[in-house]
CHARMM internal coordinates of N, CA and C (Angstrom, degrees):
IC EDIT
DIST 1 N 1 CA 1.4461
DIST 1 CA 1 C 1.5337
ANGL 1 N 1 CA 1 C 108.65
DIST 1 C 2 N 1.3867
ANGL 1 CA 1 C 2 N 114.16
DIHE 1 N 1 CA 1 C 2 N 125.31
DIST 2 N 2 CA 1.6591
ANGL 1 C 2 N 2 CA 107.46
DIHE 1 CA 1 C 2 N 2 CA 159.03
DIST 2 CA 2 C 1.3130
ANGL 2 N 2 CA 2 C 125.30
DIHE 1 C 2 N 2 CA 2 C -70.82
DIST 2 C 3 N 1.5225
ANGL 2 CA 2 C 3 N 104.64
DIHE 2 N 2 CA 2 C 3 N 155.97
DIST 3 N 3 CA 1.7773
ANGL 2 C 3 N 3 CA 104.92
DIHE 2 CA 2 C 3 N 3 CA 174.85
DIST 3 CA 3 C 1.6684
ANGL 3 N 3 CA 3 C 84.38
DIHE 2 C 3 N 3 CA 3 C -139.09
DIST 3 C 4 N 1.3899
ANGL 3 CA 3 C 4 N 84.81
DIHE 3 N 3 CA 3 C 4 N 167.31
DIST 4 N 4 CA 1.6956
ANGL 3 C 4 N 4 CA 109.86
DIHE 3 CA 3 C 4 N 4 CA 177.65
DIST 4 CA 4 C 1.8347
ANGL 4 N 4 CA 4 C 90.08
DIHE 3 C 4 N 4 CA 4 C -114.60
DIST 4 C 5 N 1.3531
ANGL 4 CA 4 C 5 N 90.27
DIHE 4 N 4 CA 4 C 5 N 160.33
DIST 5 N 5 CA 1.8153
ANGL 4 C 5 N 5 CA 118.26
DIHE 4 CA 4 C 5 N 5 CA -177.27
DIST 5 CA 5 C 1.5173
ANGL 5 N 5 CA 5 C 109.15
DIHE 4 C 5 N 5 CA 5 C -61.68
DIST 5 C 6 N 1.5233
ANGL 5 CA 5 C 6 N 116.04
DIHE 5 N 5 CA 5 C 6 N -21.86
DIST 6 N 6 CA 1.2705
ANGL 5 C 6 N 6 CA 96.26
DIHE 5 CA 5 C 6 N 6 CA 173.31
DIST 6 CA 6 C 1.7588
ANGL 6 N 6 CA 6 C 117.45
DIHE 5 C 6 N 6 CA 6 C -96.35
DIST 6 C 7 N 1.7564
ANGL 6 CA 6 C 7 N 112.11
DIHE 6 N 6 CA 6 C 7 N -7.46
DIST 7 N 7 CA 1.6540
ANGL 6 C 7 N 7 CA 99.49
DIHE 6 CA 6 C 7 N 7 CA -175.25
DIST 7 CA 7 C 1.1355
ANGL 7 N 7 CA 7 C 100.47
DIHE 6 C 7 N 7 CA 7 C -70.95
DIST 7 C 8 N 1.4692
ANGL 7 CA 7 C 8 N 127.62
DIHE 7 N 7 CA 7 C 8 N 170.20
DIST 8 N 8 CA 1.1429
ANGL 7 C 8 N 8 CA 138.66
DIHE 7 CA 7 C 8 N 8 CA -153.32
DIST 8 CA 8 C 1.4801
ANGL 8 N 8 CA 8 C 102.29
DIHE 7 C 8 N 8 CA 8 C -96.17
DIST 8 C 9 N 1.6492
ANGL 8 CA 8 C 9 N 127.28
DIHE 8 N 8 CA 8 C 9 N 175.95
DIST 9 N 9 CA 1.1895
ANGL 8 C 9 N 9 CA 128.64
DIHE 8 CA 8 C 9 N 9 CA 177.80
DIST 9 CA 9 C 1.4219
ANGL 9 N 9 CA 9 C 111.62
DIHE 8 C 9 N 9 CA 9 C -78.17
DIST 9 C 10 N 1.4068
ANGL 9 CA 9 C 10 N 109.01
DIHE 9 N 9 CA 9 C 10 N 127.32
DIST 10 N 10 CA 1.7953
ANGL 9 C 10 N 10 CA 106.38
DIHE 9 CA 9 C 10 N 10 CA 169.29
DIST 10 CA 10 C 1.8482
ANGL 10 N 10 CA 10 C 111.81
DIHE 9 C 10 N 10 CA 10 C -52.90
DIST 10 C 11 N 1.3406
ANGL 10 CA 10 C 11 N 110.02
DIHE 10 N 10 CA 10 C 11 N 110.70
DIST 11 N 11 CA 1.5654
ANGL 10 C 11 N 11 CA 102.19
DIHE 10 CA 10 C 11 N 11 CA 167.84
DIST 11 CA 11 C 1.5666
ANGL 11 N 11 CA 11 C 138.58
DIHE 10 C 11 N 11 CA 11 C 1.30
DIST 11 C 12 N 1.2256
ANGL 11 CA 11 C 12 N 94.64
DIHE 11 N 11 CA 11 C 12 N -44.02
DIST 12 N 12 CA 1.5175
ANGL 11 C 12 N 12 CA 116.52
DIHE 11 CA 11 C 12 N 12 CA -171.96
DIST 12 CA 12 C 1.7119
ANGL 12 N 12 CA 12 C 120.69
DIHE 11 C 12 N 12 CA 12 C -91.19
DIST 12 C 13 N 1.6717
ANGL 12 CA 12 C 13 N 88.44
DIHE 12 N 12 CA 12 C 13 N -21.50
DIST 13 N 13 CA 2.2384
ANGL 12 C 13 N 13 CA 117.88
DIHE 12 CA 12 C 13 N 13 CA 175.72
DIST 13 CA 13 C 1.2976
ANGL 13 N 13 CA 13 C 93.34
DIHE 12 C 13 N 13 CA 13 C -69.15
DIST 13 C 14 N 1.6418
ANGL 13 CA 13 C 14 N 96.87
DIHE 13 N 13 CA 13 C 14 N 119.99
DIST 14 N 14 CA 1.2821
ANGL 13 C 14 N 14 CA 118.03
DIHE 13 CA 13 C 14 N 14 CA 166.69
DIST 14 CA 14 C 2.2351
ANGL 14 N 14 CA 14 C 106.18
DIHE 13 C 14 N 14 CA 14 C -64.44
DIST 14 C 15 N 1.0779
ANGL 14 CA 14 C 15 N 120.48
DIHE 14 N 14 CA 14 C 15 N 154.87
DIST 15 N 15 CA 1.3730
ANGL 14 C 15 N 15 CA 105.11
DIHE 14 CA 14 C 15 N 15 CA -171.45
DIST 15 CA 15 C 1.5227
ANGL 15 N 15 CA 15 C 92.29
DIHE 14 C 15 N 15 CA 15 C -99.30
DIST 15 C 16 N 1.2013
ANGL 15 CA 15 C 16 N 112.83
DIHE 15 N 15 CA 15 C 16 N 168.37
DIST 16 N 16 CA 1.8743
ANGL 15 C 16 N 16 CA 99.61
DIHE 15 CA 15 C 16 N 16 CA -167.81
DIST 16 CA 16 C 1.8784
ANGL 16 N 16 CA 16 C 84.73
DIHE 15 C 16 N 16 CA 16 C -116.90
DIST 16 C 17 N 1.4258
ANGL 16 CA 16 C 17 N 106.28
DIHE 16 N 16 CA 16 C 17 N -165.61
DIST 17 N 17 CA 1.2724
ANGL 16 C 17 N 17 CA 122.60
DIHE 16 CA 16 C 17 N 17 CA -166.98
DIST 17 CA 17 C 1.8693
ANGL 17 N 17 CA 17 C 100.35
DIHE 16 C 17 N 17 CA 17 C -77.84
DIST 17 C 18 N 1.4502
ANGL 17 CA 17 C 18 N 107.42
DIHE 17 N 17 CA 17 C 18 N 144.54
DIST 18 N 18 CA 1.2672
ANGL 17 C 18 N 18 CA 105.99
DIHE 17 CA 17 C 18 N 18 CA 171.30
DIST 18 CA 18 C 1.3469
ANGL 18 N 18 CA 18 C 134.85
DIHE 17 C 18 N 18 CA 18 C -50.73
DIST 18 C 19 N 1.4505
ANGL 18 CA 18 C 19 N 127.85
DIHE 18 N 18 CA 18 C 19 N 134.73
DIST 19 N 19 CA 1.5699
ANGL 18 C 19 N 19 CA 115.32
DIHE 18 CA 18 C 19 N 19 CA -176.08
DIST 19 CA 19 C 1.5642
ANGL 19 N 19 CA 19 C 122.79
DIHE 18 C 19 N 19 CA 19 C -59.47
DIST 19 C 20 N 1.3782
ANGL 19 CA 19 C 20 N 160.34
DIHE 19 N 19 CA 19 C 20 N 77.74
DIST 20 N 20 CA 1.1854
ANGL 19 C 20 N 20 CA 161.27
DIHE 19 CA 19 C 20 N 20 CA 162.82
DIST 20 CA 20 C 1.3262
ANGL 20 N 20 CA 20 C 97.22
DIHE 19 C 20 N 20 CA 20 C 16.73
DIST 20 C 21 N 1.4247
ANGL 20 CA 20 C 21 N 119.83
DIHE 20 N 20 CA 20 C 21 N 154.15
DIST 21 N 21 CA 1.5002
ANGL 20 C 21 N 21 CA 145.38
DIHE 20 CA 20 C 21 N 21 CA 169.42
DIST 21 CA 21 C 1.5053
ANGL 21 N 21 CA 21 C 105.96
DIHE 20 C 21 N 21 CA 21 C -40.18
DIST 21 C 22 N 1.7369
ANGL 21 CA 21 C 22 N 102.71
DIHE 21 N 21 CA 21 C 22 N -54.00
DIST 22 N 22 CA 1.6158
ANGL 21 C 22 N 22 CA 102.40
DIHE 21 CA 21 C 22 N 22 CA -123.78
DIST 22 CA 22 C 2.1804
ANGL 22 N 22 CA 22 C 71.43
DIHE 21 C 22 N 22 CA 22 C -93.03
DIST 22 C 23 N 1.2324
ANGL 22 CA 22 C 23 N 92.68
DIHE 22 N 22 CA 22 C 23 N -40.04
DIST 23 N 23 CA 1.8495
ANGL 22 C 23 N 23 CA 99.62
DIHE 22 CA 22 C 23 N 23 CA -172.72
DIST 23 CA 23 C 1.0419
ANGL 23 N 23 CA 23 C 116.20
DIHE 22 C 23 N 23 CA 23 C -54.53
DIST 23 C 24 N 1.7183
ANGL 23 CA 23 C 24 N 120.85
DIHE 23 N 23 CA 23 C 24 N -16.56
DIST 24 N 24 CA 1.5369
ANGL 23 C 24 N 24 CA 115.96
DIHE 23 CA 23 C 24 N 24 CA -175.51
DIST 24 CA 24 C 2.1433
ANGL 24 N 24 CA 24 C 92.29
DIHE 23 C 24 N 24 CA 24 C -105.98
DIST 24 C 25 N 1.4415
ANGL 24 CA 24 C 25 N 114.80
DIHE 24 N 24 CA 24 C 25 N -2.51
DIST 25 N 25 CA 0.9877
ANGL 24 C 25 N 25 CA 102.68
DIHE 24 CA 24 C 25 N 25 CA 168.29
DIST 25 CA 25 C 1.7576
ANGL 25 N 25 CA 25 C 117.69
DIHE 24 C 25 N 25 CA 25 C -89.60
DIST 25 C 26 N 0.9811
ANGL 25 CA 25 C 26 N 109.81
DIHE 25 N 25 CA 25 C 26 N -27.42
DIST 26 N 26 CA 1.4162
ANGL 25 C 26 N 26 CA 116.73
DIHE 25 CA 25 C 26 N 26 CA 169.91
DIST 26 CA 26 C 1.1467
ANGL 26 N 26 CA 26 C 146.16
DIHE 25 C 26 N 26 CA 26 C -45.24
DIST 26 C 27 N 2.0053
ANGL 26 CA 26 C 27 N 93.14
DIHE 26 N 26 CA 26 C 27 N -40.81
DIST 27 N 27 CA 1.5057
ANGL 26 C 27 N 27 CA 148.37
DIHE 26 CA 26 C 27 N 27 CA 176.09
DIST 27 CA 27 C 1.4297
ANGL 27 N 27 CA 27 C 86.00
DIHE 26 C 27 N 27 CA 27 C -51.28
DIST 27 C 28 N 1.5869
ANGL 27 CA 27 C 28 N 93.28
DIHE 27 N 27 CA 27 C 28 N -78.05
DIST 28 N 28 CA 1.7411
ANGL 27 C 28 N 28 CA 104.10
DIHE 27 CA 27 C 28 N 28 CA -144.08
DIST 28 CA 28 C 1.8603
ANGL 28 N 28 CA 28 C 105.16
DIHE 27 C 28 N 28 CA 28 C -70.02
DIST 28 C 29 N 1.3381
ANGL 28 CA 28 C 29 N 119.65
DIHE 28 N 28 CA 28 C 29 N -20.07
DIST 29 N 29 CA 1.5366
ANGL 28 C 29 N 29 CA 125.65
DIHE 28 CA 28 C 29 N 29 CA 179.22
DIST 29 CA 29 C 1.6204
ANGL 29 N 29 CA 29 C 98.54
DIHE 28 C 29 N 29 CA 29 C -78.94
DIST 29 C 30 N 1.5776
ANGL 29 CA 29 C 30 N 136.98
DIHE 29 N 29 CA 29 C 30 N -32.83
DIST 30 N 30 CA 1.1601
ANGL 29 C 30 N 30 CA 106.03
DIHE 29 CA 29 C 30 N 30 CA 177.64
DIST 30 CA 30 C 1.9193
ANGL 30 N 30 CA 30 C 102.16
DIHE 29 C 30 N 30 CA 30 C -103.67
DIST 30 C 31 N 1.2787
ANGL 30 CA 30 C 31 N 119.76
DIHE 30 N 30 CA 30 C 31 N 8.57
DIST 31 N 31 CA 1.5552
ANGL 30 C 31 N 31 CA 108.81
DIHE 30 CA 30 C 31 N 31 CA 154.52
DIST 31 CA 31 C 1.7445
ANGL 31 N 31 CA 31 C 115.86
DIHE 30 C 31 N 31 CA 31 C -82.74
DIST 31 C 32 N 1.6213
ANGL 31 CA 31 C 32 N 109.60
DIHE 31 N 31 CA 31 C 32 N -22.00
DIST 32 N 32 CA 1.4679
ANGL 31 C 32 N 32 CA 94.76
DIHE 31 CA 31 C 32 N 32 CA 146.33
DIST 32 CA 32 C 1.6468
ANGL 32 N 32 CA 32 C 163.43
DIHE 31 C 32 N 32 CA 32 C -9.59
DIST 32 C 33 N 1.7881
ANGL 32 CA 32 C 33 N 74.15
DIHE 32 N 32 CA 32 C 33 N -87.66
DIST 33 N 33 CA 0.9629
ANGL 32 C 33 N 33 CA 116.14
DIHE 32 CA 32 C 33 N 33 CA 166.25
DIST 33 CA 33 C 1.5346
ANGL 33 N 33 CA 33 C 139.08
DIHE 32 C 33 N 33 CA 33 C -51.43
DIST 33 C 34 N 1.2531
ANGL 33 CA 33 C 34 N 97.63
DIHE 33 N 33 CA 33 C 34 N -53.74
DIST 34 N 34 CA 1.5788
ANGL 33 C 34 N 34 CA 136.98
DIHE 33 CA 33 C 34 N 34 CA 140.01
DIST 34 CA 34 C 1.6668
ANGL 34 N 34 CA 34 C 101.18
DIHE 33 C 34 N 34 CA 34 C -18.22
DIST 34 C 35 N 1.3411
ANGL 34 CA 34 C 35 N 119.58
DIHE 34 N 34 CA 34 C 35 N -80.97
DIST 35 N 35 CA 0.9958
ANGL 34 C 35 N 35 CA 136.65
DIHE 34 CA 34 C 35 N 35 CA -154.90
DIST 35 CA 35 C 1.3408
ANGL 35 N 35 CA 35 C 133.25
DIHE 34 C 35 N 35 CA 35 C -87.68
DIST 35 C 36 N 1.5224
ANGL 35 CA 35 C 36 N 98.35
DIHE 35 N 35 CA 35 C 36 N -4.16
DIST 36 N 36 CA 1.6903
ANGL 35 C 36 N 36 CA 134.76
DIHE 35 CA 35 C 36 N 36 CA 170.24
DIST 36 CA 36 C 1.5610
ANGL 36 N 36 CA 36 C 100.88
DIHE 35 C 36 N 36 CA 36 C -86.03
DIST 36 C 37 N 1.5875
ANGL 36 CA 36 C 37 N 123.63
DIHE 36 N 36 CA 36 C 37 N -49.32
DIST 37 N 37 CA 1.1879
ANGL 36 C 37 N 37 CA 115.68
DIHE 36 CA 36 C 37 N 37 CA -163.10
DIST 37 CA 37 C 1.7959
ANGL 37 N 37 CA 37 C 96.37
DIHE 36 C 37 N 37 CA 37 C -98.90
DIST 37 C 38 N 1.0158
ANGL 37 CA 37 C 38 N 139.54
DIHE 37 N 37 CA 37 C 38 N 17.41
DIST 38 N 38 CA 1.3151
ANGL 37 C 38 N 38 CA 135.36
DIHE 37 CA 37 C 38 N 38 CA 153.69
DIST 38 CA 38 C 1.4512
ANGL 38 N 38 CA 38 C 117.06
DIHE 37 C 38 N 38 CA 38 C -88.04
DIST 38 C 39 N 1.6998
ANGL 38 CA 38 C 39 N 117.85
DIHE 38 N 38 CA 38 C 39 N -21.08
DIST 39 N 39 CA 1.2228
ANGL 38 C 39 N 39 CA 125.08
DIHE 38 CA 38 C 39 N 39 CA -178.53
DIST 39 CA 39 C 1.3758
ANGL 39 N 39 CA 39 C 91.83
DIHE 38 C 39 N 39 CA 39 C -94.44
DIST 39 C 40 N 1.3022
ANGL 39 CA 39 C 40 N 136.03
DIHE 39 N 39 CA 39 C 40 N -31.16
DIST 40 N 40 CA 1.7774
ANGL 39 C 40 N 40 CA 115.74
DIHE 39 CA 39 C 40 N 40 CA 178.15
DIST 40 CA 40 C 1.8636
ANGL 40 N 40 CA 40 C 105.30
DIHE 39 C 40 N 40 CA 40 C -75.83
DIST 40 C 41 N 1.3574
ANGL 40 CA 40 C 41 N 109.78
DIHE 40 N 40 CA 40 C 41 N -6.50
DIST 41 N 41 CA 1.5593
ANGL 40 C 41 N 41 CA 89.01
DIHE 40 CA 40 C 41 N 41 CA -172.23
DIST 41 CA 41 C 1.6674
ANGL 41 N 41 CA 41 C 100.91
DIHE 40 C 41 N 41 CA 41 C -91.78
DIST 41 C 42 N 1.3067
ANGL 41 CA 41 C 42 N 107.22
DIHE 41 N 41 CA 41 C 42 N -12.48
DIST 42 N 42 CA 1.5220
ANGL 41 C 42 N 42 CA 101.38
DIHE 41 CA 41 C 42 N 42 CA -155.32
DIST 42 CA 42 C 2.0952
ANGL 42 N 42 CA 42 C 96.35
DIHE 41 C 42 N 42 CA 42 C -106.86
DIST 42 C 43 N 1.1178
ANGL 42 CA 42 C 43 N 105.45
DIHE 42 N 42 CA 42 C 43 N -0.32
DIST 43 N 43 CA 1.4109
ANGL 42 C 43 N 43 CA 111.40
DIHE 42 CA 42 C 43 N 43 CA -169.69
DIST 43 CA 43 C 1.9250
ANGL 43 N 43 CA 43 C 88.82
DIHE 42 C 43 N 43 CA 43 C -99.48
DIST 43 C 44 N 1.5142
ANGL 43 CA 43 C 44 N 119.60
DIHE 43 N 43 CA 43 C 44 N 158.82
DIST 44 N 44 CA 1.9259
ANGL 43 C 44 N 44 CA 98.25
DIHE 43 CA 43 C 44 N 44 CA -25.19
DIST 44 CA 44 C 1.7542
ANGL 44 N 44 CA 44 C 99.65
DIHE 43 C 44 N 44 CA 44 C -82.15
DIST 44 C 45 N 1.5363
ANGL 44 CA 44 C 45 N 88.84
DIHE 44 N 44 CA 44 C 45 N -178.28
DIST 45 N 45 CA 1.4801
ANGL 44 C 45 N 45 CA 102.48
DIHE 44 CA 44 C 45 N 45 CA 179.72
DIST 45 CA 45 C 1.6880
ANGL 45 N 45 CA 45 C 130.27
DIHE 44 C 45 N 45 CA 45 C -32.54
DIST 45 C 46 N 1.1953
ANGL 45 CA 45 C 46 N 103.60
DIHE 45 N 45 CA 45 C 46 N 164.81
DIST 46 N 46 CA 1.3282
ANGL 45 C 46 N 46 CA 94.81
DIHE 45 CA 45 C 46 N 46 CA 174.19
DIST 46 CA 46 C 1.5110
ANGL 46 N 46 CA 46 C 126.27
DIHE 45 C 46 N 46 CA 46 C -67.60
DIST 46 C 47 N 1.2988
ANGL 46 CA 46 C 47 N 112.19
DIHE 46 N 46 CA 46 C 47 N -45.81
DIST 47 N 47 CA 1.9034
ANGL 46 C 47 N 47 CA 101.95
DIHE 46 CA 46 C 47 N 47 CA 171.93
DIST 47 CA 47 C 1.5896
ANGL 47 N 47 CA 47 C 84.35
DIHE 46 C 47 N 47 CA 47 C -134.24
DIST 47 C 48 N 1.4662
ANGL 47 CA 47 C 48 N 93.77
DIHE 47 N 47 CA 47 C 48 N 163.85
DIST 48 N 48 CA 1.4166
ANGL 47 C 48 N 48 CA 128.81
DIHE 47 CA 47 C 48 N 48 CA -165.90
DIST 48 CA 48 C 1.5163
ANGL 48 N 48 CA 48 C 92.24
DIHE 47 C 48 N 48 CA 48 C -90.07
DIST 48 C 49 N 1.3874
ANGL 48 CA 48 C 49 N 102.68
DIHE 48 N 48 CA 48 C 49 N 158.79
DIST 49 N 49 CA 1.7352
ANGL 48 C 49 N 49 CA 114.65
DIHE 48 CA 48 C 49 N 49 CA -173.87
DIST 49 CA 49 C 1.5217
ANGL 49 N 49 CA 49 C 110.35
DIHE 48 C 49 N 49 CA 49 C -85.99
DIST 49 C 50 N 0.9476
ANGL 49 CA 49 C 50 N 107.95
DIHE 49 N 49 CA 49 C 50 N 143.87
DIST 50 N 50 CA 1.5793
ANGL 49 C 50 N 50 CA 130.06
DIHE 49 CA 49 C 50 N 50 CA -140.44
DIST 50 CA 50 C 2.0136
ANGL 50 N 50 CA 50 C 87.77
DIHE 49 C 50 N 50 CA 50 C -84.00
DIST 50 C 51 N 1.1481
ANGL 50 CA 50 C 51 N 116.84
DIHE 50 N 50 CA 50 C 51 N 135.59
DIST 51 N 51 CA 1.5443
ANGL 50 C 51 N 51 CA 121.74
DIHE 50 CA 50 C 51 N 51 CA 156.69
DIST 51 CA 51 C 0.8928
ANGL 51 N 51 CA 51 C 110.87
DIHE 50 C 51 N 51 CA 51 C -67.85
DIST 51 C 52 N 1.8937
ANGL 51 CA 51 C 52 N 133.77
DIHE 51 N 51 CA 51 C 52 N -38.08
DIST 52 N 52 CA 1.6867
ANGL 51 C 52 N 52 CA 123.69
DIHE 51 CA 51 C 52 N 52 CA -173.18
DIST 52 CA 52 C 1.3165
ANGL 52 N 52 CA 52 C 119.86
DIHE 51 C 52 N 52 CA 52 C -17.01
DIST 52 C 53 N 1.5492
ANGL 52 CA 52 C 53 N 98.99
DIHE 52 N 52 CA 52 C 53 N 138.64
DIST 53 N 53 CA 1.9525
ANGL 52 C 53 N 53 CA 89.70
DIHE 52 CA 52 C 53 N 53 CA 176.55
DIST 53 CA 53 C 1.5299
ANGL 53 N 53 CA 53 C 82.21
DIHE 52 C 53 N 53 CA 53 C -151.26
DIST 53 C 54 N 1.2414
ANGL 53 CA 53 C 54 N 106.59
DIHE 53 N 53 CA 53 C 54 N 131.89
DIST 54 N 54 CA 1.7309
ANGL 53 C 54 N 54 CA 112.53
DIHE 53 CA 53 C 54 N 54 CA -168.02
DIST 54 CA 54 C 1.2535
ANGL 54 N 54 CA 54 C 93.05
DIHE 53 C 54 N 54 CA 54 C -91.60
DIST 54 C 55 N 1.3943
ANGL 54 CA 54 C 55 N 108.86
DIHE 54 N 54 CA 54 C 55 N 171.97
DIST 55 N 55 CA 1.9046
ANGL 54 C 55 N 55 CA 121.68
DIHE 54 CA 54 C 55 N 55 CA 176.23
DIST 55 CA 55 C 1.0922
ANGL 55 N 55 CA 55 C 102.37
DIHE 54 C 55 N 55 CA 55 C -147.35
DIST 55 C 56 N 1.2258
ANGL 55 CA 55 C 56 N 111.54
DIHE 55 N 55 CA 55 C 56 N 157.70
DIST 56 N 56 CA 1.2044
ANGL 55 C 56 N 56 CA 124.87
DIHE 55 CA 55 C 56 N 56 CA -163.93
DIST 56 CA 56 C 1.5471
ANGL 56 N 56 CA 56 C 125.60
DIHE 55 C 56 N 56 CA 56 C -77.18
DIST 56 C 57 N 1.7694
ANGL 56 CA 56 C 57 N 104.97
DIHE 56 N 56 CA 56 C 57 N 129.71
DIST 57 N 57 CA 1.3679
ANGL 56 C 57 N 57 CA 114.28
DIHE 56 CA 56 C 57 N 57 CA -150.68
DIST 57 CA 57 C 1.9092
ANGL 57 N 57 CA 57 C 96.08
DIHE 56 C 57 N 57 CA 57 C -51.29
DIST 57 C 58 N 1.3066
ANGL 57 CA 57 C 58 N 119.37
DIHE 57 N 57 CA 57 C 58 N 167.44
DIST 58 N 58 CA 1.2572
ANGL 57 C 58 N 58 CA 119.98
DIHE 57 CA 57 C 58 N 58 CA 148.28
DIST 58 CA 58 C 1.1593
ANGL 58 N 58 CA 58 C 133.27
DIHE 57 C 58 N 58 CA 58 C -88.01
DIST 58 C 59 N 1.7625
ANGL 58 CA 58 C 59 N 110.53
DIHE 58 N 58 CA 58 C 59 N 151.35
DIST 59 N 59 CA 1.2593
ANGL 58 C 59 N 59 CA 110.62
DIHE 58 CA 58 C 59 N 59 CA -166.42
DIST 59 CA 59 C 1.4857
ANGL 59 N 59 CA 59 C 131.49
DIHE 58 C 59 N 59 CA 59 C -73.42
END
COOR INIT
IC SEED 1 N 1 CA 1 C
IC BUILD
């Protein structure tokens, strides 16, 4: 089974050695990064906001 870094340790998971300074800085500058160029691919939105302006049904 996969896990990601934030689920917690299975009870039984030994905890491993702490992540280094510079390695958890590295981490987080290319999950950044990461996350800068997923917002330039997906920007802008898919359709533009609509002018519609309803009026009032008839009576």
């Amino acid at each position: 089974m996969t896990r990601d870094r934030k689920d917690p340790p299975e009870p039984t998971e030994a905890r491993g050695i702490p992540e280094p300074a510079h390695v958890r800085e590295q981490r987080k500058e290319h999950e950044s990064q990461n996350q800068d160029e997923a917002l330039e691919e997906t920007f802008p939105a898919s359709d533009p906001v609509s002018p519609f302006i309803p009026t009032k049904a008839p009576d």
